[in-house]
N, C-alpha and C positions, 0 to 999 in steps of 0.2 A: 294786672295793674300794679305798677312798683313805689308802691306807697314809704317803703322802708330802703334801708340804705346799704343791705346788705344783698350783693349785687346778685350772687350766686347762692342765694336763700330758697329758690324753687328745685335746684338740685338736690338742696340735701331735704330739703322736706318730702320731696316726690320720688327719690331716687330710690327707693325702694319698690312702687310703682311700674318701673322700668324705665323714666323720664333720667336719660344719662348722656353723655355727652364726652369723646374720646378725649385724653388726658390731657394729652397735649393743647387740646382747645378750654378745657375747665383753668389749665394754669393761665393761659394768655387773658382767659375771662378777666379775672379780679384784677388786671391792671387796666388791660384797655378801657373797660368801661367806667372806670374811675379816671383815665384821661379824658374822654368821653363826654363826661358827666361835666367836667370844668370845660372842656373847650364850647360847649351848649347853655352853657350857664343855667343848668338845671338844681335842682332843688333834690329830686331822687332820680334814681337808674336804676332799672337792672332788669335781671333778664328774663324776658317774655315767655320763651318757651323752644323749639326747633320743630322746624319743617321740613318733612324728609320729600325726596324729589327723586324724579323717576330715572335720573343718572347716578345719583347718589352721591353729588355736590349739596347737603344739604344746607338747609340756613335757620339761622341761630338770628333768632328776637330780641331786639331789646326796645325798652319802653320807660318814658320816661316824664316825671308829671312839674311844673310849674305853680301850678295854682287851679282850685278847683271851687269856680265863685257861684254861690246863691242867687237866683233870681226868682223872687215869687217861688211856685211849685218845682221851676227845672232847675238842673244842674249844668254849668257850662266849663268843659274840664282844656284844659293846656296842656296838652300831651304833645311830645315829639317821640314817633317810631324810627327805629334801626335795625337794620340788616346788615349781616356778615356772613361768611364762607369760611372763614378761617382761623375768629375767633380774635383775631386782632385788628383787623378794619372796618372801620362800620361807617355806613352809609346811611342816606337818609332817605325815607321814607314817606313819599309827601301826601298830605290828606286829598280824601276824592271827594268828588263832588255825590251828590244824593243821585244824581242820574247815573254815572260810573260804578257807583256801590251797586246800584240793583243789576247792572249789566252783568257786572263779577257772580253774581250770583247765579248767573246761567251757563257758567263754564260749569263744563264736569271733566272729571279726570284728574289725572296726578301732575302739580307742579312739575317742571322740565329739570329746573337747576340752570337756567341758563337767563340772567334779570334782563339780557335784552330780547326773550322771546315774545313774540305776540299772537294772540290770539282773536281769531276772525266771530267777530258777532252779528247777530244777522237780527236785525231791529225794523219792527213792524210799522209802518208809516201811517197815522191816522189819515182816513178818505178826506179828498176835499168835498167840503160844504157844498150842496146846490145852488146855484146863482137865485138869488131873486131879483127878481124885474125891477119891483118895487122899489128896491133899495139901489138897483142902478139908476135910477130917473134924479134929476137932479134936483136940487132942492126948489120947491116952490113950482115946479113944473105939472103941471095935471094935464090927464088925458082930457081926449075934447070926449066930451060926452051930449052936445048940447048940436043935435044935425037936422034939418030941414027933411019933412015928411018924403018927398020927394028923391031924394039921396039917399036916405034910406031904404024905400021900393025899388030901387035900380042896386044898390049892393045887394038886396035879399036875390034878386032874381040872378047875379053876376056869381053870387055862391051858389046857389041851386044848380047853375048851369055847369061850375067846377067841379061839384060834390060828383053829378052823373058822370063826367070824364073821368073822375077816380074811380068810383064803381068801374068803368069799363076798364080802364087799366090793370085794377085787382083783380079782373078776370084772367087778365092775356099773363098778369105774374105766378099766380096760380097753375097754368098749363105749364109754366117754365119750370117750377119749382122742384118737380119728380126727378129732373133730368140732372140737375142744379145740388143733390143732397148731399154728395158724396164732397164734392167743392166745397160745400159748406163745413161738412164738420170739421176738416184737414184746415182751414182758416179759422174755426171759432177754436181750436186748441192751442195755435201759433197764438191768436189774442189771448187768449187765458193767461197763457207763459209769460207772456209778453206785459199782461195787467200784474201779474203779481211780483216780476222784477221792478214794478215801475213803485208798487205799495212797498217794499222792503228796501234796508240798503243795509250797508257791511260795516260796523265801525271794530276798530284797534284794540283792545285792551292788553297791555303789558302784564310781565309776570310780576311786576313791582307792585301794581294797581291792584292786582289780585292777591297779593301779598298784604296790604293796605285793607283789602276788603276783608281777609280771614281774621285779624286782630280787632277789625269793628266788630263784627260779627258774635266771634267769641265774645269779647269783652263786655256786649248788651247784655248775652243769654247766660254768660258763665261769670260774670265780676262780679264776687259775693265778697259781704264785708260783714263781720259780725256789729250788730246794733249795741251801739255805745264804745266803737273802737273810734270814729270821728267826731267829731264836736264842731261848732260854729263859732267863728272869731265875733268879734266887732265889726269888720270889713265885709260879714259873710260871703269868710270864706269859709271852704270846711279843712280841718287839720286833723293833725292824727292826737287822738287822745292822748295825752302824756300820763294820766291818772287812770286809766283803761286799767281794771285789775284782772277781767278776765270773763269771761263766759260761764255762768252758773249751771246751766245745761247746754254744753257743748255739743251735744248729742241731737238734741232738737231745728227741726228745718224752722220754727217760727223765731231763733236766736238769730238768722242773718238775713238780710238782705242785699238786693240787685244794687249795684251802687248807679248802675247808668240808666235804671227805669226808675230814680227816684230815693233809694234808698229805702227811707225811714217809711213811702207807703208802697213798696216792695218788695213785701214779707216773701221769704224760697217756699213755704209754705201753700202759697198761691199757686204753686205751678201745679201741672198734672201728675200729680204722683207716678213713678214711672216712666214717663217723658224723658229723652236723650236730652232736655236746656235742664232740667232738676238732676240728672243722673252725671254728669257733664261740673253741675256746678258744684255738687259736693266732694266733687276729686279736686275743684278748687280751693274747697273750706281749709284745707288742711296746709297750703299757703296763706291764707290770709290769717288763720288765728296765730303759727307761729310767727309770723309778721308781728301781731299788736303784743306779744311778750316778751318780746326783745327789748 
């Protein structure tokens, strides 16, 4: 999350880490995304992070925020994402839908390096509902329930007489059956196949989409902010402290919290001590406190 204005701030906080980026693409950084930033009419930029890809065209993140407005308990943030290859073109990144984000979450494997690649998902079709009768009959219509003694005695006797034709029929199906098994299973497997291509179906996801889906992702489980580096306007919205002097135990997970599960009641403290979202977000801390001392 690029709350500060200094575009290429995650490099040199993290670059020791191993989080580097060839020279050539570090110098084009601090321009383009300061053209960037004005052709968006953004407020901050900069740069998200790199995604290494399994041809090794990799891409380079940027992110970038507007306004980040109070509602009751949640937060509702104006972010626009970017992508690049080169370090001087950046493209956009468009937000997914809540059904597309969980889909991305069932790709596994290494980005391609190729943004028009697509990837095949196979999405499980809820069963149709059982008919009811009931609710087909139309409105105001009822069964006749009200029949003469008579008509009655002549249907009991017209089923009794069907029911024993069926008995004798289950008999004569029964002698077939033995003959009948091997045709049987060879067709109930063809149906099986056949029922579970009709329950599933294949949708699209692109490498952009799934690009889109890693930056949510991260940014719910790893967007840590130290508490009292934002403050609330009048307009609640939230801004960056300007009077923010620092962190007195910088050292402590109960000094920062989740910015996208709430913040102020999203102590890092909460999480599972240990946990890849805790262990994840403290390689974070260490951009966002040099962010709020600048």
């Amino acid at each position: 999350m690029a709350f500060h204005n200094d575009r290429v701030l995650a490099l040199d906080a993290l670059a020791s880490s191993g989080f580097i980026v060839p020279w050539e693409q570090r110098a084009a950084l601090h321009f383009s995304l300061g053209i960037k930033k004005d052709e968006a009419g953004l407020i901050s930029l900069g740069l998200w992070g790199r995604v290494f890809t399994h041809t090794g065209k990799d891409y380079l993140l940027a992110q970038g925020c507007n306004a980040i407005q109070r509602s009751g308990n949640t937060l509702s943030f104006d972010l626009k994402c970017y992508y690049s290859q080169d370090g001087a073109k950046w493209l956009d990144l468009q937000p997914l839908t809540d059904e597309n984000y969980e889909l991305c979450k069932s790709i596994e494997g290494c980005f391609r390096g190729d943004p028009s690649h697509v990837y095949p998902v196979i999405v499980k079709l809820p069963p149709e509902p059982p008919r009811n009768e009931e609710v087909e009959r139309r409105d105001g219509e009822q069964p006749k329930v009200d029949l003469e003694d008579e008509e009655a005695e002549g249907n009991k006797k017209i089923q009794e007489e069907e029911e024993e034709e069926e008995a004798e029929q289950k008999d004569e199906v029964k002698i077939r059956e033995n003959d009948e098994e091997d045709e049987d299973e060879g067709e109930g497997e063809q149906g099986e196949a056949a029922l579970k291509e009709e329950l599933t179906k294949t949708v699209e996801i692109g490498e952009l989409d799934r690009l889109s889906a890693l930056i949510r992702a991260v940014d719910h489980d790893c967007g840590v902010v130290p508490f009292g580096a934002l403050i609330l306007d009048a307009k609640k919205q939230l801004l960056k402290n300007s009077l923010f002097p620092g962190l007195r135990f910088p050292e402590k997970l109960d000094s920062y919290g989740h910015l996208f599960q709430g913040y102020q009641e999203a102590s890092l403290l909460k999480d599972i001590t240990g946990s890849l979202k805790q262990t994840f977000s403290c390689c974070r801390i260490v951009e966002y406190t040099s962010a709020t001392n600048l």
